[in-house]
N, C-alpha and C positions, 0 to 999 in steps of 0.2 A: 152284094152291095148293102142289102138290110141286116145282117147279120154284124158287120163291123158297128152300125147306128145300134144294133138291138145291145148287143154288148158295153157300149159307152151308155145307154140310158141304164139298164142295172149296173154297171157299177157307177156313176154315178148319184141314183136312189140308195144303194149300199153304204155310200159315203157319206150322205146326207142325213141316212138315221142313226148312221154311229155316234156323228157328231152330235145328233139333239140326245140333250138329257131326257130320263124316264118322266111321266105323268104329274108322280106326286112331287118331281122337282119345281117342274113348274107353277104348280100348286102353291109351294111356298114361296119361290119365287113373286110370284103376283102378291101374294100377304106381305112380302118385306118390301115390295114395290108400294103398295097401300100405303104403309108404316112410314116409308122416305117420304111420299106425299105430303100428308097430312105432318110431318113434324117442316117439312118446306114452308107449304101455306101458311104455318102456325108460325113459321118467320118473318115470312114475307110483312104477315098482317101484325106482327109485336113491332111495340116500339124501339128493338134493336136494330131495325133494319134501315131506317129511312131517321136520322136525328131529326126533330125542329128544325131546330136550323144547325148551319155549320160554318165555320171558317175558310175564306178561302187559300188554297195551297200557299208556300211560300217557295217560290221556283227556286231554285239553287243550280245558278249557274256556275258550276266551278272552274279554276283554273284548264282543266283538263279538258274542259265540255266544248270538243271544237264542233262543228259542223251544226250549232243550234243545240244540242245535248243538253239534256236536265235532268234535277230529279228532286225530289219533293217527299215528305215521311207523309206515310199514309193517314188517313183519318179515323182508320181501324184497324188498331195495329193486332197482333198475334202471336201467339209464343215462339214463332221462328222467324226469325232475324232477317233474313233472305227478304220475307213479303214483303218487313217493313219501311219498306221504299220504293216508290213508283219512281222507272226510270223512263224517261222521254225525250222526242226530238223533233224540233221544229223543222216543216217541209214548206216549200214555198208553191205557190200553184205556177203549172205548170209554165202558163200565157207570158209574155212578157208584159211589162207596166202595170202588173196590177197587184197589189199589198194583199190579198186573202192568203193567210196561214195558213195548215192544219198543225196537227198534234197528234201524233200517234204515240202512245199509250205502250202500247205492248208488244215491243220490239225483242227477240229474243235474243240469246247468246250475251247480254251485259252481266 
């Protein structure tokens, strides 16, 4: 009966250290980990990240947009074409007689 457990816990351990990479990987790992930090923070805290102030969206309800659907061009647009448009759609709460909206954002598959 210990013998079947003795054998699933080595190989188990077996599998476990093939998958981790060597020492000095990690090594570097954590230095390029450091690197993303610090150039994140250095975003977060520039003033690219958060404008003064801005505009608010211009919905664009189209022809097509049944069920609440929208979509709107982003406020920071991107060299790829895809991003540059936040697609959304109005949900109504669940209750009945009561007008609270939401908006979700980021619906996939559009």
């Amino acid at each position: 009966m210990i013998a079947p457990l003795a054998k699933f816990i080595d190989w188990s351990v077996l599998q476990i250290a093939n998958a981790m990479p060597p020492q000095s990987t990690w090594r570097e790992a954590a230095d390029e980990r450091d690197l993303k930090l610090e150039q994140a923070v250095q975003f977060l805290n520039g003033p690219d990240f958060m404008p003064a102030e801005s505009q608010p969206a211009q919905l664009n309800f189209g022809p097509d947009a049944m069920g609440g659907r929208f979509c709107f061009p982003t406020p920071r647009p991107c060299e790829f074409a895809e991003n540059n448009v936040v697609h959304g759609r109005l949900y109504r709460h669940g209750r009945p007689l009561t007008w609270t909206t939401a908006i979700r954002t980021s619906e996939l598959g559009w």
